[in-house]
N, C-alpha and C positions, 0 to 999 in steps of 0.2 A: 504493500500500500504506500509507504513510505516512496520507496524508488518510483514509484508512476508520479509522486509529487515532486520531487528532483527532477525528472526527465522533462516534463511540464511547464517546471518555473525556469524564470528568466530573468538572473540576477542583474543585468541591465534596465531594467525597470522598477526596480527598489529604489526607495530613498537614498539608501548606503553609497548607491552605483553614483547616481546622481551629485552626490555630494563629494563624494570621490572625485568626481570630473570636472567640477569647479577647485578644488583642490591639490589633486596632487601634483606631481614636479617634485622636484627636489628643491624648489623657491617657495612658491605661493603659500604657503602656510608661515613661513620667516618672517613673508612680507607683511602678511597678514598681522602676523604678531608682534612685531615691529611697529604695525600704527595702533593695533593696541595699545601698547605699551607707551607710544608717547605721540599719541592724536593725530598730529599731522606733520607730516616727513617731508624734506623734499630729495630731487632724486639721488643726489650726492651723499646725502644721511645715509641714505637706503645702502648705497653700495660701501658705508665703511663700515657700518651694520652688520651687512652682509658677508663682508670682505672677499672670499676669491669669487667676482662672479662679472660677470664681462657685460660693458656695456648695451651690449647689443640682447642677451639674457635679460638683465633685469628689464630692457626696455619690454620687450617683448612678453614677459610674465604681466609688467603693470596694465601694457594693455589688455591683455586676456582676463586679467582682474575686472580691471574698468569694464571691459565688455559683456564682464558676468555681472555689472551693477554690484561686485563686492564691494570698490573699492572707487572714491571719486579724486577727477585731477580736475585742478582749479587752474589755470595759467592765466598769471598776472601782466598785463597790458606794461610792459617796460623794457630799456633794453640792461644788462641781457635778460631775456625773458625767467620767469620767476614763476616754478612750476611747485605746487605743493599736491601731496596724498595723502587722504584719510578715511577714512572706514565711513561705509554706507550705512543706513539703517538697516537694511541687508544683511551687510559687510558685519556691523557688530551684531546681529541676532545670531549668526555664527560663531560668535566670540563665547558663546556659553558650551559650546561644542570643544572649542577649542582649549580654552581653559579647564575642562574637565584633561583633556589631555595633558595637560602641564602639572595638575593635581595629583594627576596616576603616577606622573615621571618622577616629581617630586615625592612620594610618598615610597614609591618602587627604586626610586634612586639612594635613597637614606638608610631603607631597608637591605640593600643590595653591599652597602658601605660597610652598616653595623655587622651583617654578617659576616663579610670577611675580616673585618676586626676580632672576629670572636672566633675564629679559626685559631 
């Protein structure tokens, strides 16, 4: 019974898939967490933030961001132009997602420490 429901479903249509796809990369979660952590960035932040990540990479995550409405760019009318990013109402209703994740690390990280201490 079970395996006719495995055979069936189609993990691309779950939530999980979904949010996966706005997410993963080896960036877009950094980035993400990155304007968490201090509202609005611009893009120079982002890359020492970041550090090895090439310009042409993070350009191309912010807009994939931007383009999922995670993540908003404001560019400031001056020369040289004056670009800032920060979290969508979108962008942060994710952030309770995400922040669970940093809870886990944190908790699983401590955990991980203590025990080899007591080796």
């Amino acid at each position: 019974m079970i395996k006719n429901y495995i055979e069936n479903a189609n993990f691309e249509d779950t939530g999980f898939s979904y949010t996966l796809s706005l997410i993963s990369g080896k960036y877009k979660m950094i980035i993400l967490y990155c304007l968490m952590e201090y509202h609005t960035v611009r893009f120079n932040e982002l890359k020492r933030y970041i550090k090895k990540i090439s310009d042409k990479t993070l350009s191309q995550n912010l807009k994939e961001l931007e383009k999922d409405q995670l993540i908003y760019r404001e560019v400031y009318p001056q020369i040289p132009p004056k670009v800032e990013y920060s979290l969508t109402e979108r962008g942060l209703s994710l952030m309770k997602v995400l922040d669970q994740l940093c809870v886990w690390g944190e908790e699983n990280r401590i955990k991980e420490h203590h025990d080899e201490n007591s080796l």
